[in-house]
C-alpha positions as CSV (number, residue, x, y, z in Angstrom):
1,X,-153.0,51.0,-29.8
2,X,-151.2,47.9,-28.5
3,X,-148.9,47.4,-25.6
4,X,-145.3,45.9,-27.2
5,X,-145.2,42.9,-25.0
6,X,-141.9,42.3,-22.3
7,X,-139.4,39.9,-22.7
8,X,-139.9,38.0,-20.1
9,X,-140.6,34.4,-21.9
10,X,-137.1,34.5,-23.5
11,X,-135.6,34.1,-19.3
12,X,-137.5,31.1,-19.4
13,X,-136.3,29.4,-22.4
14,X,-132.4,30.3,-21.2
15,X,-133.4,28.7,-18.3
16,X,-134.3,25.4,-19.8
17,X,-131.4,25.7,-22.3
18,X,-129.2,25.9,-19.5
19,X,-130.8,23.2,-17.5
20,X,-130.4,20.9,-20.8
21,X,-127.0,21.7,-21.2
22,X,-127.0,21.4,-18.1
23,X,-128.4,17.5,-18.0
24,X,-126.8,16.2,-21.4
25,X,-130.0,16.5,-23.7
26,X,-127.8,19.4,-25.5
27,X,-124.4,19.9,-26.5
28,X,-122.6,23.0,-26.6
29,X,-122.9,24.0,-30.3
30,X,-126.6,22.6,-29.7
31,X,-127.1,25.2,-27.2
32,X,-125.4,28.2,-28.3
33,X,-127.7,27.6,-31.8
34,X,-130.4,27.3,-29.4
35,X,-129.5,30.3,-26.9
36,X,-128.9,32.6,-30.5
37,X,-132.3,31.7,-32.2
38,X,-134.1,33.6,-28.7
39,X,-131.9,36.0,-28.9
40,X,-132.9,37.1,-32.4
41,X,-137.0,36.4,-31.2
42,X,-137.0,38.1,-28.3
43,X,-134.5,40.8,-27.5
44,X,-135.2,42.9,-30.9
45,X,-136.2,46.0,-29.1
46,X,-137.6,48.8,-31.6
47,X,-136.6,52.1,-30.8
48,X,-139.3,54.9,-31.0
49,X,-139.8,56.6,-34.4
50,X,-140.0,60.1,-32.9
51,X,-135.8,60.1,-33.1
52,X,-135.4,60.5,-29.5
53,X,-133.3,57.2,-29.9
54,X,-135.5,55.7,-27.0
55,X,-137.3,52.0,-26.8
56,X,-140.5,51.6,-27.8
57,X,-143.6,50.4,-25.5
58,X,-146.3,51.0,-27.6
59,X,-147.8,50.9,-31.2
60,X,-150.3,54.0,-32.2
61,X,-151.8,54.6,-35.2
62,X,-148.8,52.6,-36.3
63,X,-145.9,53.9,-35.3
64,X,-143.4,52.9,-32.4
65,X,-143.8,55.3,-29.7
66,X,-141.5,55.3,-26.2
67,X,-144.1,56.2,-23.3
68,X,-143.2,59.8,-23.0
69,X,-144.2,60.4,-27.0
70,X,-147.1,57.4,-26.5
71,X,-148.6,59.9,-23.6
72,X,-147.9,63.2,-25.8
73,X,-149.6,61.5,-28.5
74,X,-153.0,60.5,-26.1
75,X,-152.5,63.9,-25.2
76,X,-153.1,65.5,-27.6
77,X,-155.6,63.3,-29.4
């Protein structure tokens, strides 16, 4: 079973995009290629294979599970 991670990391590279753009070091089309490429890394969000339409937190036995079918699942295991 793993844990999907947070997102938290992608706020921190926005942050020093911004304080780049910010400073000079970038230029606008610099950052927006920049700001895009986390976007695509970090904010994928799987959604839970059950169909309930909601996002996954957890991998078990290989499938994306939200928390209420990841604790159903340790349930009845």
């Amino acid at each position: 079973m793993d844990i999907l991670p947070h997102n938290q990391d992608a706020g921190a590279l926005h942050r020093e995009l911004q304080r780049q753009l910010l400073s000079g070091e970038l230029g606008p089309s610099e950052y927006a290629a920049a700001f895009l490429q986390i976007e695509a890394a970090y904010f994928v969000r799987p959604i839970s294979e059950n169909d309930d339409g909601r996002l996954a937190t957890a991998v078990l036995g290989g499938r994306n599970l939200c928390s209420a079918c990841w604790i159903a699942a340790r349930g009845a295991s």
